[in-house]
DRENRO-945301 format. One record per atom (N, C-alpha, C, O): residue number from 0; residue in one letter; atom name; x, y, z. Coordinates in steps of 0.2 Angstrom, whole numbers. Layout:
BEGIN
+-----+--------+-------+-------+-------+-------+
: num : residu : atome :  east : north :    up :
+-----+--------+-------+-------+-------+-------+
: NUM :      A :    CA :     X :     Y :     Z :
...
+-----+--------+-------+-------+-------+-------+
END
This chain:
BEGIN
+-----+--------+-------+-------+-------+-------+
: num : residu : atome :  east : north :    up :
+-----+--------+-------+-------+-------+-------+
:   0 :      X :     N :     4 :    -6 :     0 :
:   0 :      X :    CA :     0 :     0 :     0 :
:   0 :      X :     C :     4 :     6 :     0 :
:   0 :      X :     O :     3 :    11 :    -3 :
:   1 :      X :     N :     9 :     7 :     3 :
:   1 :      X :    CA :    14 :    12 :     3 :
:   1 :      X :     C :    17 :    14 :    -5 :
:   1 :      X :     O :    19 :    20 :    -5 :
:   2 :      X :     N :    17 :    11 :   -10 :
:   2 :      X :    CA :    20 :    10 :   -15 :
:   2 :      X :     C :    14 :    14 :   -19 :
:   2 :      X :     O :    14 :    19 :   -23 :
:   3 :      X :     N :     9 :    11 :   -17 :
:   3 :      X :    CA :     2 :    17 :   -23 :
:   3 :      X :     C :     2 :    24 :   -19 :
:   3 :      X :     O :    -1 :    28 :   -22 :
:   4 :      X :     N :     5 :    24 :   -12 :
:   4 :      X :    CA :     2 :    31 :   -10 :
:   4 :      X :     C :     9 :    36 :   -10 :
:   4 :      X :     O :     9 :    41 :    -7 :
:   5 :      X :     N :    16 :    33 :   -14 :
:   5 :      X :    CA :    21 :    35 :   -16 :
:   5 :      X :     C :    20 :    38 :   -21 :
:   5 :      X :     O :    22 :    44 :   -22 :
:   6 :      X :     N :    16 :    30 :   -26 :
:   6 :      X :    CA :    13 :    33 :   -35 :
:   6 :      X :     C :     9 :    41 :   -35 :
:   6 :      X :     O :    10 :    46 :   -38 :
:   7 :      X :     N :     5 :    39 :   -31 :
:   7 :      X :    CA :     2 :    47 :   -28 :
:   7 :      X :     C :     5 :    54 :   -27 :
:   7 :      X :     O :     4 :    59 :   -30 :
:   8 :      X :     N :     9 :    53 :   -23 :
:   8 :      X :    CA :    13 :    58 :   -22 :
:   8 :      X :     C :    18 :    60 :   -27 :
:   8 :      X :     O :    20 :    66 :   -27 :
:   9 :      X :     N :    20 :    54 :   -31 :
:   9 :      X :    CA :    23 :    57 :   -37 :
:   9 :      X :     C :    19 :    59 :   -45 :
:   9 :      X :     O :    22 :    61 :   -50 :
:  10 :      X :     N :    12 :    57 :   -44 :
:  10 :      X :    CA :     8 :    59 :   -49 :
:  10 :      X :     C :     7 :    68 :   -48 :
:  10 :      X :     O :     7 :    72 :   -52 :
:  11 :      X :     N :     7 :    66 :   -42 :
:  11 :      X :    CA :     5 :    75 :   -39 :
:  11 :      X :     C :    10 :    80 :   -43 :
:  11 :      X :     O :     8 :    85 :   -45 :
:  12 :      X :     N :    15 :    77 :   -43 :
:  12 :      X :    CA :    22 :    83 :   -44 :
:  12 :      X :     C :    24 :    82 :   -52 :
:  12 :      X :     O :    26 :    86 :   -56 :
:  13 :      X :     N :    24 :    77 :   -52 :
:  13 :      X :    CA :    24 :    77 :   -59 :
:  13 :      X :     C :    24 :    81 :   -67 :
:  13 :      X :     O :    18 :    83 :   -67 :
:  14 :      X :     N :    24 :    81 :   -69 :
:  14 :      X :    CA :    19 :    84 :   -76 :
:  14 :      X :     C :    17 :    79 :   -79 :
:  14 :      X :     O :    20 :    74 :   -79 :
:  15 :      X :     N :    10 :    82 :   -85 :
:  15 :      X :    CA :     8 :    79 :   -89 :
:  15 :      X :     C :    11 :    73 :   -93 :
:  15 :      X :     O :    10 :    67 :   -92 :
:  16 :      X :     N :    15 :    76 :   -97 :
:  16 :      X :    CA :    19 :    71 :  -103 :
:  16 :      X :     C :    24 :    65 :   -97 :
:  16 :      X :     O :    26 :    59 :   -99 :
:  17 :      X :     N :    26 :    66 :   -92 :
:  17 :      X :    CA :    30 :    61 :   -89 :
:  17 :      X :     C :    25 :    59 :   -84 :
:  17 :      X :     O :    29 :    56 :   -80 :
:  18 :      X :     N :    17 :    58 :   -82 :
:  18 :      X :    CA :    12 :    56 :   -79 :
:  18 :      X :     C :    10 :    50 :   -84 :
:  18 :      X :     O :     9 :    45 :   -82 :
:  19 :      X :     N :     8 :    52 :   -91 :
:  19 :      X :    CA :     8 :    47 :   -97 :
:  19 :      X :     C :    11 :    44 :   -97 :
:  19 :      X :     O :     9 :    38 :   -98 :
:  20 :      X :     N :    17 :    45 :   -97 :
:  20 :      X :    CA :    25 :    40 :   -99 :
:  20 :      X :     C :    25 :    34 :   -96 :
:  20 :      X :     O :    26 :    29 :   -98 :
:  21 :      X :     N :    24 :    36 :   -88 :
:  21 :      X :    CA :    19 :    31 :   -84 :
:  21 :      X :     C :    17 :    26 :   -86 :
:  21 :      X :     O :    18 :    20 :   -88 :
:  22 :      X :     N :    12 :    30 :   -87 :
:  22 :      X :    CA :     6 :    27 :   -88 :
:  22 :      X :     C :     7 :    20 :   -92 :
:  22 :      X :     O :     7 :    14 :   -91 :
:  23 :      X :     N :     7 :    24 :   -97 :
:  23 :      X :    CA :    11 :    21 :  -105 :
:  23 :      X :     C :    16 :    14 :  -104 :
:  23 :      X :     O :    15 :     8 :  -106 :
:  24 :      X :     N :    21 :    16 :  -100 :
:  24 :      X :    CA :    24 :    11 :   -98 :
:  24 :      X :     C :    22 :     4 :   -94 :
:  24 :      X :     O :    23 :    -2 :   -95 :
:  25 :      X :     N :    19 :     7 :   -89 :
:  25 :      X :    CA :    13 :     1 :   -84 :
:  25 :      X :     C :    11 :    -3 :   -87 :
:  25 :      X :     O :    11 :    -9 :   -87 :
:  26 :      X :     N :     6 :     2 :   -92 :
:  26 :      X :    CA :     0 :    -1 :   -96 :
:  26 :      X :     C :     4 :    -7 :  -102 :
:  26 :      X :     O :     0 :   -12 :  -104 :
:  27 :      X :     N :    11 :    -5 :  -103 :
:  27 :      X :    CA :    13 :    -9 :  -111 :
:  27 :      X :     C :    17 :   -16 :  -105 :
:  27 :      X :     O :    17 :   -22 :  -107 :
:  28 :      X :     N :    19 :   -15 :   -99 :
:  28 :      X :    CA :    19 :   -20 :   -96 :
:  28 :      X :     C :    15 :   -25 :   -94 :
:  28 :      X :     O :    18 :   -30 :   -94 :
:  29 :      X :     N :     9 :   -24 :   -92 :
:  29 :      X :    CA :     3 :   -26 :   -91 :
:  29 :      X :     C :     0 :   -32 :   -97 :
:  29 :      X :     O :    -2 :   -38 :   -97 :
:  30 :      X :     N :     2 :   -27 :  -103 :
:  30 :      X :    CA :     0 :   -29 :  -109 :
:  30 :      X :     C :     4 :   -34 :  -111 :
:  30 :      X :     O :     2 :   -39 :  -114 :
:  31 :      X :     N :     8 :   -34 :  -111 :
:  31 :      X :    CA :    14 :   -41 :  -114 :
:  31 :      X :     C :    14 :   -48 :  -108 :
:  31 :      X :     O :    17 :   -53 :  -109 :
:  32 :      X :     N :    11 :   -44 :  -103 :
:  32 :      X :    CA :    10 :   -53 :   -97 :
:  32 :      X :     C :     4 :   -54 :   -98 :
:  32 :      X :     O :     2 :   -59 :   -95 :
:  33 :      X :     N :    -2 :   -51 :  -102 :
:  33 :      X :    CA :   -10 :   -54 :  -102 :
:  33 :      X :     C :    -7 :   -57 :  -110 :
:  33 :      X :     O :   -10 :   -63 :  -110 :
:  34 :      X :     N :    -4 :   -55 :  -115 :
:  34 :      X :    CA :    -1 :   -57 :  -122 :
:  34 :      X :     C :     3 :   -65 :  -119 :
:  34 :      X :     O :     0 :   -70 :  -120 :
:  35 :      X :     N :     9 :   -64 :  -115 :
:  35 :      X :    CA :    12 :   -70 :  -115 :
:  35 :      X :     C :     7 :   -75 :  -110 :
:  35 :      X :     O :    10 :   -81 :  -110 :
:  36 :      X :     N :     1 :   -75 :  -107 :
:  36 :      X :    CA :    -5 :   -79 :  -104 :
:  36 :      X :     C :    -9 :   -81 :  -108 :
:  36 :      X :     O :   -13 :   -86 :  -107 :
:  37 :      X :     N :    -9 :   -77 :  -113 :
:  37 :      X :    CA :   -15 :   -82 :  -120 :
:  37 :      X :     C :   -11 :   -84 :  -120 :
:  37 :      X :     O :   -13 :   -90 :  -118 :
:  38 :      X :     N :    -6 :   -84 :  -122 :
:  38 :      X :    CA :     0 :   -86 :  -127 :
:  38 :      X :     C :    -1 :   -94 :  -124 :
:  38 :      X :     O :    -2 :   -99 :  -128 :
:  39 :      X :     N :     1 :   -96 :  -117 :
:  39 :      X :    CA :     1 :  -101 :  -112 :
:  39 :      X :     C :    -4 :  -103 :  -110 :
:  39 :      X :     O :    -4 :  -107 :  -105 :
:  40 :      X :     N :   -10 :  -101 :  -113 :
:  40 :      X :    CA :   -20 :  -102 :  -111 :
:  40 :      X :     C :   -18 :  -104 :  -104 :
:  40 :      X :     O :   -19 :  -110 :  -102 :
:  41 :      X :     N :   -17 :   -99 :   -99 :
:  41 :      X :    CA :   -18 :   -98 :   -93 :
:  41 :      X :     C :   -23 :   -91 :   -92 :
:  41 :      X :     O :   -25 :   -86 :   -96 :
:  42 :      X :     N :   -26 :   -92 :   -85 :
:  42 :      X :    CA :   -29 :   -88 :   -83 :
:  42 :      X :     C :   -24 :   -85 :   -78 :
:  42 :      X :     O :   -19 :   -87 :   -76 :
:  43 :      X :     N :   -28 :   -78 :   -75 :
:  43 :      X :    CA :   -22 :   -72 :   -69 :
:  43 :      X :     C :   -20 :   -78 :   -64 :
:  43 :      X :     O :   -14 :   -77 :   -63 :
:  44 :      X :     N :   -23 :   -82 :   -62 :
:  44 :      X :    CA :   -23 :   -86 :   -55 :
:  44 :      X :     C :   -18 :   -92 :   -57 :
:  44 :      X :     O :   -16 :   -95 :   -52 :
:  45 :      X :     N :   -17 :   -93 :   -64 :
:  45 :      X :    CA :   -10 :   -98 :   -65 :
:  45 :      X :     C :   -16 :  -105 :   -66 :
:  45 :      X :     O :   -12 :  -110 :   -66 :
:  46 :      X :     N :   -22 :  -107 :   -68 :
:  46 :      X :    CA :   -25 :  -111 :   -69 :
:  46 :      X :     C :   -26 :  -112 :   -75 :
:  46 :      X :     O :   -26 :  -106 :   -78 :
:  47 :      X :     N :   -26 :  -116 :   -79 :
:  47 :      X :    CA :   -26 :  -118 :   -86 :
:  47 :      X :     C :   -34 :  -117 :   -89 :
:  47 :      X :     O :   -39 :  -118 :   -85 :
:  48 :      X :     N :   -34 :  -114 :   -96 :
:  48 :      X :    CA :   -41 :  -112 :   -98 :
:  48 :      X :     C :   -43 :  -119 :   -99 :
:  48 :      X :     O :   -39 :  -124 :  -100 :
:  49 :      X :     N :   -50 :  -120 :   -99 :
:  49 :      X :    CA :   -54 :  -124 :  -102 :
:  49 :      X :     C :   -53 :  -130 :  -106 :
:  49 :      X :     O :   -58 :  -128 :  -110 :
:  50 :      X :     N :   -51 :  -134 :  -108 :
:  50 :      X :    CA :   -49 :  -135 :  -114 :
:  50 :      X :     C :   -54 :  -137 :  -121 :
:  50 :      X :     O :   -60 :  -138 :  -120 :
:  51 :      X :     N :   -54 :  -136 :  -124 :
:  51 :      X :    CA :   -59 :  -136 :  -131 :
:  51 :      X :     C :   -63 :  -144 :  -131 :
:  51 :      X :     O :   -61 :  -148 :  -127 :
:  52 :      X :     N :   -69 :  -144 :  -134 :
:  52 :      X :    CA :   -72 :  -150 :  -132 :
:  52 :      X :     C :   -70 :  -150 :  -140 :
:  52 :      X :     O :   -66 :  -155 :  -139 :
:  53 :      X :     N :   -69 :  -150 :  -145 :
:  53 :      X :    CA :   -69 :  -154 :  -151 :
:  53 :      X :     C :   -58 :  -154 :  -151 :
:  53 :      X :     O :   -54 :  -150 :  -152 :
:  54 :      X :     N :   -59 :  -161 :  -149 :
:  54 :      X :    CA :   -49 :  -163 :  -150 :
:  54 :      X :     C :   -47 :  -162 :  -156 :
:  54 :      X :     O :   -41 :  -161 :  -157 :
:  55 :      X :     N :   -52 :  -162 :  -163 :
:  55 :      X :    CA :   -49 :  -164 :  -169 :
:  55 :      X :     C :   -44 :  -157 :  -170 :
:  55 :      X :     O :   -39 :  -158 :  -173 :
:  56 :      X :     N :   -46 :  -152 :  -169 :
:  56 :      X :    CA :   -43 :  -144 :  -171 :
:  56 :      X :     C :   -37 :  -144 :  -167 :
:  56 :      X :     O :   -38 :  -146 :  -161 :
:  57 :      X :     N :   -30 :  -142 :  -170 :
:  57 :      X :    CA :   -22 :  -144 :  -167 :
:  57 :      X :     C :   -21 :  -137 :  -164 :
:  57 :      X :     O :   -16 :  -136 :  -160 :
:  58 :      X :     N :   -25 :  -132 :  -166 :
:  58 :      X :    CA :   -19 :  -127 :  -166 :
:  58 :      X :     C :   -22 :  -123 :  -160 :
:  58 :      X :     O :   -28 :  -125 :  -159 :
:  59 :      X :     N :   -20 :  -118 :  -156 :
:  59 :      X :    CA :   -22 :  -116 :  -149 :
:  59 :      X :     C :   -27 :  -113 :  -151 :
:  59 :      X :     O :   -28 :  -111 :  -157 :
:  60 :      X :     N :   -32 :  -112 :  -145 :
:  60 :      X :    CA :   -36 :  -106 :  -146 :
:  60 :      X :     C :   -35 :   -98 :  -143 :
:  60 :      X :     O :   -30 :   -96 :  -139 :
:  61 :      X :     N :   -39 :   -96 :  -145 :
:  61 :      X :    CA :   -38 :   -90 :  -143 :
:  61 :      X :     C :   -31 :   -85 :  -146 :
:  61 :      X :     O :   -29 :   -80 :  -143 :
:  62 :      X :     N :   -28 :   -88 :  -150 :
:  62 :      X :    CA :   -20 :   -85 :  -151 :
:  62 :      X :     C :   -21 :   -78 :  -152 :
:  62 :      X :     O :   -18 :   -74 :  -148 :
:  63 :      X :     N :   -24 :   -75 :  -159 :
:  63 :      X :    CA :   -25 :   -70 :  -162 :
:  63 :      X :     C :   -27 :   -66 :  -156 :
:  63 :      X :     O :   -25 :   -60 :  -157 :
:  64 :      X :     N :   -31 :   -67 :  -152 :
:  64 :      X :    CA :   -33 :   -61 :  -148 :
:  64 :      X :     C :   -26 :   -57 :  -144 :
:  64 :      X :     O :   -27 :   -51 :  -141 :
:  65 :      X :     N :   -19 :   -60 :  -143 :
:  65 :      X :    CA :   -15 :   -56 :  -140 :
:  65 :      X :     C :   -13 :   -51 :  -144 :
:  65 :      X :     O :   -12 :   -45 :  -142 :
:  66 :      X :     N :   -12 :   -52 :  -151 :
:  66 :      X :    CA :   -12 :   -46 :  -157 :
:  66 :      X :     C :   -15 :   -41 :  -155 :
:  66 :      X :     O :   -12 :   -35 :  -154 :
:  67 :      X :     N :   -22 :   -41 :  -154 :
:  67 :      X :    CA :   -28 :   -35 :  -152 :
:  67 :      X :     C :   -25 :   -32 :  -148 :
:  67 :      X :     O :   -23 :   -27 :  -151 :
:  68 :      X :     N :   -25 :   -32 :  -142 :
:  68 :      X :    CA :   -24 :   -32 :  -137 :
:  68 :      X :     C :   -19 :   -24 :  -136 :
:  68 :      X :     O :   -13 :   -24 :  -136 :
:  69 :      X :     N :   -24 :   -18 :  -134 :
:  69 :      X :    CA :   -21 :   -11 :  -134 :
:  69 :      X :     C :   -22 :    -6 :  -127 :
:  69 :      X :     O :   -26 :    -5 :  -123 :
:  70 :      X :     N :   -15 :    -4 :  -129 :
:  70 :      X :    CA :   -17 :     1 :  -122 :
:  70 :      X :     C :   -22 :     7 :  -124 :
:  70 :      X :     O :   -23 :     8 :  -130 :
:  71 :      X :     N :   -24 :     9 :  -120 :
:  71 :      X :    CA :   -32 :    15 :  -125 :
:  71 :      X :     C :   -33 :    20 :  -120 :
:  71 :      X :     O :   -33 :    19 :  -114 :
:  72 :      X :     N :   -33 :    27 :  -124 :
:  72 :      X :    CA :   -35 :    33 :  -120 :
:  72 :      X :     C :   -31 :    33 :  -114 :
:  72 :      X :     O :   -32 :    30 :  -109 :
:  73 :      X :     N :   -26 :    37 :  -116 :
:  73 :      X :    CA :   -19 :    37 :  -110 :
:  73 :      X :     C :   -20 :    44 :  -108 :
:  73 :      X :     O :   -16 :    49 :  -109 :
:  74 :      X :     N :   -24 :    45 :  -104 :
:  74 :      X :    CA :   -25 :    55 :  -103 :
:  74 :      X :     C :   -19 :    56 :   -94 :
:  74 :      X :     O :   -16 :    52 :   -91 :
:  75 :      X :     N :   -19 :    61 :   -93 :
:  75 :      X :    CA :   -16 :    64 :   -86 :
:  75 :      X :     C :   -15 :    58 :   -84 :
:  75 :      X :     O :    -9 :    55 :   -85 :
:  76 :      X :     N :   -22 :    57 :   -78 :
:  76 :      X :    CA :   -21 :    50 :   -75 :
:  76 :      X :     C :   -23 :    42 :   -74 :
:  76 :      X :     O :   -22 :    38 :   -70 :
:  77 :      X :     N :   -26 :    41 :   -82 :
:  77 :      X :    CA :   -28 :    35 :   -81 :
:  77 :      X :     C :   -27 :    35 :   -88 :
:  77 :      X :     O :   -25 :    39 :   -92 :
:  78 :      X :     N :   -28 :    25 :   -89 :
:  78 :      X :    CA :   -27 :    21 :   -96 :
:  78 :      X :     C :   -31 :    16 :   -93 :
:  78 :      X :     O :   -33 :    14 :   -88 :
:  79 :      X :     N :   -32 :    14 :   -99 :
:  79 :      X :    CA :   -35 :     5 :   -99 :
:  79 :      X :     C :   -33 :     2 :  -104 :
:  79 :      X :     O :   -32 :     6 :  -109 :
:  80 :      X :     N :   -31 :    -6 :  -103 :
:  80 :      X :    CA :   -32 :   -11 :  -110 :
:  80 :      X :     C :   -39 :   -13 :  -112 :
:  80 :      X :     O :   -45 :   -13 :  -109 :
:  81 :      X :     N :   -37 :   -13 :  -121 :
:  81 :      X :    CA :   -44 :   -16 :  -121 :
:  81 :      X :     C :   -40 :   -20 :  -131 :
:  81 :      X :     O :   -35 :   -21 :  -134 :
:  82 :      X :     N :   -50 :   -21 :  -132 :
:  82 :      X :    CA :   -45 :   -26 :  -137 :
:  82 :      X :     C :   -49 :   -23 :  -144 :
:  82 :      X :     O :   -55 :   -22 :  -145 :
:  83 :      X :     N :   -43 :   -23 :  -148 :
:  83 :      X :    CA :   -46 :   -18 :  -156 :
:  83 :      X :     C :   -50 :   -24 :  -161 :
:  83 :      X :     O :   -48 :   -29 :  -164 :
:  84 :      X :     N :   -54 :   -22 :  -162 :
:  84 :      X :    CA :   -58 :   -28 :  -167 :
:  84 :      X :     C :   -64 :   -31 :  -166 :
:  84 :      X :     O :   -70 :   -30 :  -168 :
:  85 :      X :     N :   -60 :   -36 :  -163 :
:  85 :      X :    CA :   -65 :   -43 :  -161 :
:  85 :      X :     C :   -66 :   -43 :  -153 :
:  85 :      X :     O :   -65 :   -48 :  -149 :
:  86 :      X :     N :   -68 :   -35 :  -151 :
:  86 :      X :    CA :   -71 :   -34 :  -143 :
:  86 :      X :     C :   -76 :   -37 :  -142 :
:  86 :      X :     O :   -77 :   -39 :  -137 :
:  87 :      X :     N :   -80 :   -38 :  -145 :
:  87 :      X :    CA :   -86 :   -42 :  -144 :
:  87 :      X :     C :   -84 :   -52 :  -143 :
:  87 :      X :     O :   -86 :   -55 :  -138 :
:  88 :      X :     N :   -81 :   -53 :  -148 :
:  88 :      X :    CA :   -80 :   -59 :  -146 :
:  88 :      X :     C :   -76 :   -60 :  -143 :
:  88 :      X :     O :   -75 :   -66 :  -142 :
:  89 :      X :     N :   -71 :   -56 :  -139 :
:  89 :      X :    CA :   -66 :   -58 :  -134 :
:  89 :      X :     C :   -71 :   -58 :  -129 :
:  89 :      X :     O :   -73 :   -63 :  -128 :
:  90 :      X :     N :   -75 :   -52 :  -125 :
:  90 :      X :    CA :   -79 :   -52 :  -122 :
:  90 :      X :     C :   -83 :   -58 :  -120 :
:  90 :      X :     O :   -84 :   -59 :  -114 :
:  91 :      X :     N :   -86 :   -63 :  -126 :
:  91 :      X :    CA :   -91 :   -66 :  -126 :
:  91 :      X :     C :   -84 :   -75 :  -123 :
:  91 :      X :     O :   -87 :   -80 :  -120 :
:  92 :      X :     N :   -77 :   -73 :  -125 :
:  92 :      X :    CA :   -75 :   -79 :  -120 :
:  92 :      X :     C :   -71 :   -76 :  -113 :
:  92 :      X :     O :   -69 :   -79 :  -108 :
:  93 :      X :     N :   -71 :   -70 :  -113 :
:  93 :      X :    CA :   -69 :   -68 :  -105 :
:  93 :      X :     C :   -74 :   -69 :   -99 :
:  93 :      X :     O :   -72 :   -70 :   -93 :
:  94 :      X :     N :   -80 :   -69 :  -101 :
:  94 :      X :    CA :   -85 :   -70 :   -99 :
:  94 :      X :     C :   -89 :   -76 :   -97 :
:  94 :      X :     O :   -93 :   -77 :   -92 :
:  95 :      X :     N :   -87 :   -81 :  -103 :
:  95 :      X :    CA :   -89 :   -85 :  -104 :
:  95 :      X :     C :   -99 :   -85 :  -104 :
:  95 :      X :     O :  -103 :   -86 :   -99 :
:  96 :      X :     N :   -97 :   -83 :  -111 :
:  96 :      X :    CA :  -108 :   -80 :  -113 :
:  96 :      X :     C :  -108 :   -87 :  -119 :
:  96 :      X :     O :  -104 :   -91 :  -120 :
:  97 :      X :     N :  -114 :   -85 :  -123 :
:  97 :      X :    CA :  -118 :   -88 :  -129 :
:  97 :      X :     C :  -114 :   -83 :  -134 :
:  97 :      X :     O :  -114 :   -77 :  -134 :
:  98 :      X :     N :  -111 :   -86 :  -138 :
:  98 :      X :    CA :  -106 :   -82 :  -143 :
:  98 :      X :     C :  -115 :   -83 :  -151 :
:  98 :      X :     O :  -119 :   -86 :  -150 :
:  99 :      X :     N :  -114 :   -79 :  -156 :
:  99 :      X :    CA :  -120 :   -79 :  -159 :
:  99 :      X :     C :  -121 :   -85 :  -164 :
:  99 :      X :     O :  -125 :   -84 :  -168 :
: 100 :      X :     N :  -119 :   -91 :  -163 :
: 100 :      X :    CA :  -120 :   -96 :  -165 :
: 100 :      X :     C :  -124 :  -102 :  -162 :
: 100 :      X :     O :  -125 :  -108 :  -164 :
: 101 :      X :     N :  -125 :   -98 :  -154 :
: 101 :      X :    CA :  -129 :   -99 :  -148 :
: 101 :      X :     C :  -124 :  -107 :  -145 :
: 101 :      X :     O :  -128 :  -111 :  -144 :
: 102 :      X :     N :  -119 :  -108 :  -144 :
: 102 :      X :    CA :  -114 :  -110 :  -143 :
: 102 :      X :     C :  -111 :  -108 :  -137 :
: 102 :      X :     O :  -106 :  -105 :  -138 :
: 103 :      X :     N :  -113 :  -110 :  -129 :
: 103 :      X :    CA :  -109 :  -110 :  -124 :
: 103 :      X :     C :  -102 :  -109 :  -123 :
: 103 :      X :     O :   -98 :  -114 :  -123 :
: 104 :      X :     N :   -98 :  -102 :  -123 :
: 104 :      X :    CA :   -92 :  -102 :  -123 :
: 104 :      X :     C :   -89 :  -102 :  -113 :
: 104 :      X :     O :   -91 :   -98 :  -108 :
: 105 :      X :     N :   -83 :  -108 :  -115 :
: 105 :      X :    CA :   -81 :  -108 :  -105 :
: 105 :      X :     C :   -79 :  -102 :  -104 :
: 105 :      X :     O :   -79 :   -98 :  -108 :
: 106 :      X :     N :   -79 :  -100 :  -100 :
: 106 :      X :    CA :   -78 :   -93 :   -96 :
: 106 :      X :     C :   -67 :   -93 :   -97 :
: 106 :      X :     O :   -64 :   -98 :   -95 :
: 107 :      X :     N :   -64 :   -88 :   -99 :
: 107 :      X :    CA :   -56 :   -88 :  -100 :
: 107 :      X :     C :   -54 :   -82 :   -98 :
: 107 :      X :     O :   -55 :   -77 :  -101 :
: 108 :      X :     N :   -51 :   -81 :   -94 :
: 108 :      X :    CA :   -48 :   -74 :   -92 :
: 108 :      X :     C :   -43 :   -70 :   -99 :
: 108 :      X :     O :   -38 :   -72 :  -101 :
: 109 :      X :     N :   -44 :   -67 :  -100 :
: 109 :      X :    CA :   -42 :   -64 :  -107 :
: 109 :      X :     C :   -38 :   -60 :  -104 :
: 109 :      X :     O :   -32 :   -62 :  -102 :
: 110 :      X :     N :   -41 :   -53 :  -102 :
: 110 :      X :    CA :   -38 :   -48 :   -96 :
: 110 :      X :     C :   -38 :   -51 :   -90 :
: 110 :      X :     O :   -42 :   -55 :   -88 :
: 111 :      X :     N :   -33 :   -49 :   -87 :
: 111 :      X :    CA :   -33 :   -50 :   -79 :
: 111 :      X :     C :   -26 :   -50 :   -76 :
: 111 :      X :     O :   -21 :   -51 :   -80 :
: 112 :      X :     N :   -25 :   -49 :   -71 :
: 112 :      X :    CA :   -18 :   -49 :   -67 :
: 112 :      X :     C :   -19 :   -50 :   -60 :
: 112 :      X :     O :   -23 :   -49 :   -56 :
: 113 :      X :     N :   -12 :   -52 :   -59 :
: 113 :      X :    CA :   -10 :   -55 :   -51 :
: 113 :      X :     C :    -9 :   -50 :   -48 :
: 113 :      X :     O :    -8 :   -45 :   -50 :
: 114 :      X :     N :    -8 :   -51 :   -42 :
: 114 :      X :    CA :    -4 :   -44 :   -37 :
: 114 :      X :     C :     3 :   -42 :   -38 :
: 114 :      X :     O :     5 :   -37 :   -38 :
: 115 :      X :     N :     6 :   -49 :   -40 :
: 115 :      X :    CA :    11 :   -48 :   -43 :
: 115 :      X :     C :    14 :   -43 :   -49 :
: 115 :      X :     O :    18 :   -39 :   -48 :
: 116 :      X :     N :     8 :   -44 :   -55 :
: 116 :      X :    CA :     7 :   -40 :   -59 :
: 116 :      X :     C :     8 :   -35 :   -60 :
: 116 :      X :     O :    12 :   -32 :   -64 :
: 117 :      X :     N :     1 :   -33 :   -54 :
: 117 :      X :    CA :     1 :   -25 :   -51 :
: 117 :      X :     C :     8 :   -22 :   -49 :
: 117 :      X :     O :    10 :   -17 :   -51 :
: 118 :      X :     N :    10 :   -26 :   -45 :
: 118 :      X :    CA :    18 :   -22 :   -41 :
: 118 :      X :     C :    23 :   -22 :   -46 :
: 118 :      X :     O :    28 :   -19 :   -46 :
: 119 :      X :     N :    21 :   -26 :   -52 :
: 119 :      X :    CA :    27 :   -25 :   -56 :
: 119 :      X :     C :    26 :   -18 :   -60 :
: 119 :      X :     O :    31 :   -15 :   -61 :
: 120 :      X :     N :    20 :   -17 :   -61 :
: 120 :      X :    CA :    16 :   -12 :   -64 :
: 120 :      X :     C :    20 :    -6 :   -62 :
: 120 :      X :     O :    23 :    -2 :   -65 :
: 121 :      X :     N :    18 :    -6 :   -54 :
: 121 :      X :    CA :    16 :     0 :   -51 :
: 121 :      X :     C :    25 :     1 :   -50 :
: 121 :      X :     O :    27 :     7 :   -50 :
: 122 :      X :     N :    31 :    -3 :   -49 :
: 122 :      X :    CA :    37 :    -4 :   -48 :
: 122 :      X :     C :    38 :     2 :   -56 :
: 122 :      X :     O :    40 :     8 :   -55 :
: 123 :      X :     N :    37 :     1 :   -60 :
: 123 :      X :    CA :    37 :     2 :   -67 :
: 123 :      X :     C :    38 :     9 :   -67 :
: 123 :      X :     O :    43 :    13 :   -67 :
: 124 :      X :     N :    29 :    11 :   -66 :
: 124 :      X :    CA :    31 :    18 :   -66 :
: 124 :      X :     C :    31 :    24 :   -62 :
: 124 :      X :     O :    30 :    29 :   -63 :
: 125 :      X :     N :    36 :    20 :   -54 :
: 125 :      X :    CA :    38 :    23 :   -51 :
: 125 :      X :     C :    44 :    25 :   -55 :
: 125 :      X :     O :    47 :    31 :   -55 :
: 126 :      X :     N :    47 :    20 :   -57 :
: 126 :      X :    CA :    57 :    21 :   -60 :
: 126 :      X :     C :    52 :    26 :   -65 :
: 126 :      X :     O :    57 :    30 :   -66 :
: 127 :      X :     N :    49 :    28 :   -69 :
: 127 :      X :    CA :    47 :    33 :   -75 :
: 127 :      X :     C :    46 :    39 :   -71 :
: 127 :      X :     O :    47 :    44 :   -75 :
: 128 :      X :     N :    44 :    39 :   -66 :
: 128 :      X :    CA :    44 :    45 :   -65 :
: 128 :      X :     C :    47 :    49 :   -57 :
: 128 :      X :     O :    46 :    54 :   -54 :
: 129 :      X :     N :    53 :    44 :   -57 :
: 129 :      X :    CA :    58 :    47 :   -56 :
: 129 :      X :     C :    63 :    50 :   -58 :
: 129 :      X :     O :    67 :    54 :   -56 :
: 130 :      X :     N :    62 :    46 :   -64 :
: 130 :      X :    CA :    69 :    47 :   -69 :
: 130 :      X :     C :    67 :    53 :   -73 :
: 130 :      X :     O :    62 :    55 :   -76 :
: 131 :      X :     N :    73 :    57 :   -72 :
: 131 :      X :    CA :    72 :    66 :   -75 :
: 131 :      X :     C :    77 :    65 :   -82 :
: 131 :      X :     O :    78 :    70 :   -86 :
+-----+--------+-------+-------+-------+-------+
END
C-alpha cells in the first residue's frame, strides 16, 4: 500500500507528458503478461483455460486475440487495456456468454492480473517518473 500512496505523491508533482510516460509504460507491461498468458491459455490465477471440447482442431485457441490487445485513451491519470476488433468476441470468452451461433463459450480470463502484476506495474512507473 505504501507503494500506490508513493505513486500518488509522485503523480502530484509530476507533469503531464511524464504522468503518461507512466502510464504508458505500466500499461505496455501489463499488456505483454496478459499477451504471453493467452500465449500459455492460462488464466491471472496460474490455472489452465478450459480445454476445447472438439480434440480434432491442433492449433491453440484464442492465439489471435494477444495481437488485439491495446493500451487505449492514455490522458493525465488514467489508461486501460482493451482489445481492437473482435471486442465483442473476446468479451463473449472472457466472460464466458452464448457467442452468436448460440454455442456456450467456457468462461477464460483474457484480461486479468495478479498482485504480482500490479507491483510490477506500479514498480514500473515509479522508476518513470523518477527518472528526469
Amino acid at each position: 500500500m505504501a507503494e500506490t500512496d508513493e505513486l500518488d505523491f509522485l503523480f502530484e508533482r509530476t507533469r503531464p507528458a511524464k504522468r503518461r510516460q507512466a502510464i504508458r509504460k505500466g500499461l505496455a507491461y501489463l499488456r505483454d503478461v496478459n499477451r504471453k498468458r493467452i500465449t500459455q491459455q492460462r488464466n491471472a490465477d496460474g490455472s489452465s483455460y478450459t480445454p476445447r471440447k472438439n480434440k480434432r482442431r491442433k492449433r491453440k485457441m484464442l492465439t489471435g486475440f494477444r495481437r488485439l490487445l491495446r493500451a487505449r485513451n492514455v490522458t493525465g491519470d488514467r489508461g486501460y487495456l482493451s482489445y481492437s476488433g473482435a471486442s465483442t468476441l473476446a468479451l463473449i470468452h472472457h466472460l464466458g456468454r452464448v457467442d452468436q451461433q448460440g454455442l456456450k463459450m467456457p468462461e477464460r480470463e483474457l484480461l486479468g492480473a495478479n498482485d504480482d502484476d500490479w507491483q510490477a506495474a506500479i514498480d514500473i512507473m515509479i522508476e518513470v517518473l523518477l527518472s528526469e
